[in-house]
N, C-alpha and C positions, 0 to 999 in steps of 0.2 A: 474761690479756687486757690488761693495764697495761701487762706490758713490749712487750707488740704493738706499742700505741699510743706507747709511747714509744721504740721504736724508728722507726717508720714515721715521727713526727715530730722524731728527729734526723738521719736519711736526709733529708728535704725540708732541713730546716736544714744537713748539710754540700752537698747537690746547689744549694742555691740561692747560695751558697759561689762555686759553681764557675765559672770566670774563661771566656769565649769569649777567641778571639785579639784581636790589638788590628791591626787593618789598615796594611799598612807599602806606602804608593803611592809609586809611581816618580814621581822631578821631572820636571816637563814640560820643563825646560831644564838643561842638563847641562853642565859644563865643557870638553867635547872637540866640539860641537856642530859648532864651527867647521872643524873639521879634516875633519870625514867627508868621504869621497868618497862619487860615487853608491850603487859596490856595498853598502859597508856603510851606508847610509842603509836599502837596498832590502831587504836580508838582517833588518836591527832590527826595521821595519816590520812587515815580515814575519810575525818572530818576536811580535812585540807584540801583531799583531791577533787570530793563532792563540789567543794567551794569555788577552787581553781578551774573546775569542769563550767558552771556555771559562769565564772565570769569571763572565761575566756570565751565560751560558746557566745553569750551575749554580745562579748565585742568583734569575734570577725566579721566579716563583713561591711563594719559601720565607715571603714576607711573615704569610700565614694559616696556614702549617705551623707557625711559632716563633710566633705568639702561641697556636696550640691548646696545643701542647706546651708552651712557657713558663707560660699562665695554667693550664692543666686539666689535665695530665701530668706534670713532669718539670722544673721551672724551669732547672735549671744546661745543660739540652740545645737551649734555644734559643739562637741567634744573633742578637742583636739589634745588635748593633757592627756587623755587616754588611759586614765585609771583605771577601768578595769583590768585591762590589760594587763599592765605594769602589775598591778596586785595581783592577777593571777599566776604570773611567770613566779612570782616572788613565793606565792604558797608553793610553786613547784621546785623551786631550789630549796626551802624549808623542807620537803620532803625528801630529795634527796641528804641532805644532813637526816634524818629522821632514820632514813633506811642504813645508811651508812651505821649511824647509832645500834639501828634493832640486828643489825649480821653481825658486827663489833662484842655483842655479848648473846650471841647462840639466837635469838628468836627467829620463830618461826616467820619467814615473812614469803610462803606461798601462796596466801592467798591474800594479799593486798591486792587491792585494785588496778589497773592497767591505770598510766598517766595519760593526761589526755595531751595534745600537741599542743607545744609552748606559742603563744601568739607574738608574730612577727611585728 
């Protein structure tokens, strides 16, 4: 029964150990900013919003998931650095600079895609 107990509690001690990612957001302003033409403003956009839809969608909600699991389950399984997040909000200030760029020099920008809602 001892070593039960002292296994179950060096498992909590190396899982609580264990490192989440560390969130790596895109610069809202970029060195080549100036050079883009419309297409490739439109195409990054694009690309950006898809990506930001995605992570954002994947992380709401997770706020009550990762503190059950961090405080009552499993410490090292929650996410509390909340990378997705952060990187998604960050693709959506990138786009905002993007758009600001694509109306700055005439492009067409009615039919970008709607942003999706920035995670809290």
């Amino acid at each position: 029964m001892k070593n039960l107990i002292a296994l179950v509690v060096l498992a909590f001690l190396f899982t609580g150990c264990a490192n989440t990612r560390d969130p790596n957001p895109v610069m809202m302003k970029q060195a080549n900013d100036l050079n883009l033409v419309c297409h490739e403003i439109t195409v990054a956009y694009e690309s950006k919003t898809e990506v930001a839809t995605s992570k954002i969608d994947k992380n709401n909600g997770d706020d009550v998931q990762d503190v059950i699991v961090g405080a009552l389950i499993w410490p090292g399984l929650a996410d509390f650095k909340n990378a997705d997040g952060i990187e998604g909000n960050a693709l959506l200030d990138r786009n905002v600079r993007l758009l600001a760029i694509a109306n700055k020099i005439d492009c067409d920008t009615s039919d970008y895609p709607p942003q999706p809602v920035r995670y809290d």
